[in-house]
N, C-alpha and C positions, 0 to 999 in steps of 0.2 A: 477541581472546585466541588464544594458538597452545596445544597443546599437545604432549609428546611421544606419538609413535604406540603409545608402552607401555604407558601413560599407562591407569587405569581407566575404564572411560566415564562411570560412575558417579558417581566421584569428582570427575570434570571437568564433569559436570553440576551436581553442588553447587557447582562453583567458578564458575561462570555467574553459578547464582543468585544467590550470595554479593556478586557482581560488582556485578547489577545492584539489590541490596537497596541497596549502597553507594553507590550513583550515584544514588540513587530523589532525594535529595534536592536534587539538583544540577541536576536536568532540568526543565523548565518544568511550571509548573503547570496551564498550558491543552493539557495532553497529551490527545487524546481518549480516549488506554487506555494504561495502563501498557505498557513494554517485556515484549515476549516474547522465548523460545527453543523452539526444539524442537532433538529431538535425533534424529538421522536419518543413515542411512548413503547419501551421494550417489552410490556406485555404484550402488546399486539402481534395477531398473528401475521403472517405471510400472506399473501396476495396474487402474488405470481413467484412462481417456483421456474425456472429459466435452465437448461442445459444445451450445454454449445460443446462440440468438437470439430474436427475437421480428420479430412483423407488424407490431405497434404502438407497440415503446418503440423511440427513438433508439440508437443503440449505447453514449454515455455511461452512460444507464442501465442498460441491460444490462450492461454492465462493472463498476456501483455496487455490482446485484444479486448479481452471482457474485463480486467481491471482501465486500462488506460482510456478504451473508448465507449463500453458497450455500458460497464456500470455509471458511467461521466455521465453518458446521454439520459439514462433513466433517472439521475436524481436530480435532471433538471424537470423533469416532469412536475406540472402543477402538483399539489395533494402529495409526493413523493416523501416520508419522515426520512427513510432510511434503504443505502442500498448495501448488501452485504455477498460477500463472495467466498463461496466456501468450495474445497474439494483444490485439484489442483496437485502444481508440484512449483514453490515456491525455491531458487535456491538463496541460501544464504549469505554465500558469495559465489563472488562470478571472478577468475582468475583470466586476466590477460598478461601472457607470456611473449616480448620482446622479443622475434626470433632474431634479433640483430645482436643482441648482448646474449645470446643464451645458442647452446650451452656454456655457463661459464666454466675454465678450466679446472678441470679435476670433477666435472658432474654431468648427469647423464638428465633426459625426461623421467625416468622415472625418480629421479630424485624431488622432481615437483609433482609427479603423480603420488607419490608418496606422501609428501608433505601435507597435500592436500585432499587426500580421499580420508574417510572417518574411518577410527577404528574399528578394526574386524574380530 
């Protein structure tokens, strides 16, 4: 959605919402959370700058943890426009392998290691 820059913010935020009440039914039903928005001025700067690892989780998880729980909790914060997550090792896909049907005959694992590592 574009808006003009005259444009109320207010008013352009209802028209979001409106947007996405209309669309609600049209989206899949295996959403795991309804569509959001927020509303946030992208000049603004940063406020708090955050780094999180661990000794003992994988970075997957750790990325789970601060997308699924840690960023959730900060953009309920009163005053909160925008919470943003950068850095990280996101993958693209996540391949689960059947070890009941596999290997199928005539192929080995690396023939899914192959399939699915990028090229070198």
């Amino acid at each position: 959605m574009q808006f003009d820059l005259g444009r109320d913010i207010d008013a352009a935020e209802q028209d979001v919402q409106a947007a996405i009440n209309a669309a609600s039914n049209l989206l899949p039903t295996s959403l795991p959370a309804p569509p959001t928005y927020s509303k946030s001025n992208p000049a603004d700067s940063p406020i708090l700058t955050l780094s999180i690892s661990s000794d003992t989780l994988p970075l997957d998880q750790v990325d789970d943890v601060a997308d699924s729980i840690l960023a959730q909790k900060i953009a309920q914060v009163a005053g909160v426009g925008l919470v943003t997550i950068n850095g990280g090792q996101k993958p693209a896909v996540r391949v689960q392998v059947d070890p009941r049907r596999w290997p199928a005959p005539g192929s080995a694992w690396t023939t899914c290691e192959r399939f699915w590592s990028p090229p070198t």
